[in-house]
N, C-alpha and C positions, 0 to 999 in steps of 0.2 A: 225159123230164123228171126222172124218180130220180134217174139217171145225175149231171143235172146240178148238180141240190141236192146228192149225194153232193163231185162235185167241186169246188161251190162250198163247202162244211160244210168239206172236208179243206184246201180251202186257205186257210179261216180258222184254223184251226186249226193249220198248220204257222208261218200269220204271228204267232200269238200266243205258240205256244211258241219261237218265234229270241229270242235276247237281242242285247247291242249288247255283247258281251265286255267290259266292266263289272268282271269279276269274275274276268280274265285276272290282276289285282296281286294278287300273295300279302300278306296284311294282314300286319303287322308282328309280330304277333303270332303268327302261324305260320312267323316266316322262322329262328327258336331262336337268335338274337340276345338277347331278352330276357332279366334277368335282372340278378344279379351274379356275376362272372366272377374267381376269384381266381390271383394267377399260380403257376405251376410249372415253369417254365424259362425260360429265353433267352438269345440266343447270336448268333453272326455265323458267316455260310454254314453249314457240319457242324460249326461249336463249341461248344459249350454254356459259357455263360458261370459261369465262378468261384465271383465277389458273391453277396456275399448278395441273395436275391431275395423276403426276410420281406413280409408284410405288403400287396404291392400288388396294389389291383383294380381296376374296372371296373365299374360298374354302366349296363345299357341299358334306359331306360323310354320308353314311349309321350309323346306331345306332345299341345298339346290340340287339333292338327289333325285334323276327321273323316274326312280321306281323305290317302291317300298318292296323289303325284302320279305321271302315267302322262306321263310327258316324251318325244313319240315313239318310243313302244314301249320305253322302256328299262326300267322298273320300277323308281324310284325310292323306298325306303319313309324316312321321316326319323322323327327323335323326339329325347329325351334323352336326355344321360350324365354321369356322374361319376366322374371320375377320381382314387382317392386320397382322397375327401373332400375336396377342398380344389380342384381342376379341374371346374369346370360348364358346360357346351355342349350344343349340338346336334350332330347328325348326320345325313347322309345314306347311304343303304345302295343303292349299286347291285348290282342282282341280276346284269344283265346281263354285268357289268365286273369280277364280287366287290372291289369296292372300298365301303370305307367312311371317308368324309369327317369328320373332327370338328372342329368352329368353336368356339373357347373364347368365353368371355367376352368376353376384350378382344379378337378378331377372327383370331387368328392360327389357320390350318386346316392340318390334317394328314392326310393321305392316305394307307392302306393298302391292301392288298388283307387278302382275309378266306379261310380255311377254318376252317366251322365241321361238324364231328362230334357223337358222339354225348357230349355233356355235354362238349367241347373246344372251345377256340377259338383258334384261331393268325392271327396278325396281323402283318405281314410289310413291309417297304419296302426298297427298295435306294437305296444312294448309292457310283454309279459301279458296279463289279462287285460289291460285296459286298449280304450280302441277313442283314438285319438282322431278328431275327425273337422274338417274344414267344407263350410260351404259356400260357393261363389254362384252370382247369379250374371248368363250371358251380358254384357253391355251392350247395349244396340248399336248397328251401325248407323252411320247419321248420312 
């Protein structure tokens, strides 16, 4: 009879500590996207572009959504941004794809793919063979 209370006690106990992977989306806030983001080069395929590159950022903030969506297992985390001050949208951040989507305003969406490092962020797209690419380095917080 022990026996059996023992292995009925431990298989409540295994049913209550399982979870339902829940907690498999990394929140947005631990994916180091956040932030604002100022540039430091960019260029097309292994060239570093010229131009002057003064002045332009990026800012990625949280949305007022409580959860990021989990769109069959892709890990989808979204939020805001602003681009320049003067550029406002959302974005989508697939983890699975490193791509990140941003929908301005007036509707028109743009698609990169993303590496981000430590306190870097490179943001990249191709048209046709060439592979067109921007780098912005974290701003500190003060």
């Amino acid at each position: 009879m022990k026996k059996l209370l023992f292995y009925f006690a431990f298989s409540l106990l295994c049913l209550f500590s399982c979870n339902d992977n829940s907690n498999d989306i990394i929140p947005l806030q631990e994916s180091s996207i956040m932030g604002q983001w100022l540039i430091n080069s960019k260029g097309i395929n292994n060239l570093t572009s010229t131009e002057s590159i003064c002045c332009e950022f990026i800012i990625f903030t949280e949305d007022d959504e409580d959860e990021d969506e989990d769109d069959d297992d892709s890990n989808i985390l979204t939020g805001n941004y602003n681009f320049n001050g003067d550029t406002y949208g959302t974005f989508s951040m697939d983890l699975n794809n490193n791509t990140i989507t941003r929908i301005t305003e007036n509707g028109n969406s743009y698609t990169q793919e993303y590496l981000i490092t430590v306190n870097s962020l490179e943001l990249w797209y191709y048209e046709g063979v060439d592979r067109y690419w921007v780098k912005y380095s974290l701003y500190p917080d003060e």
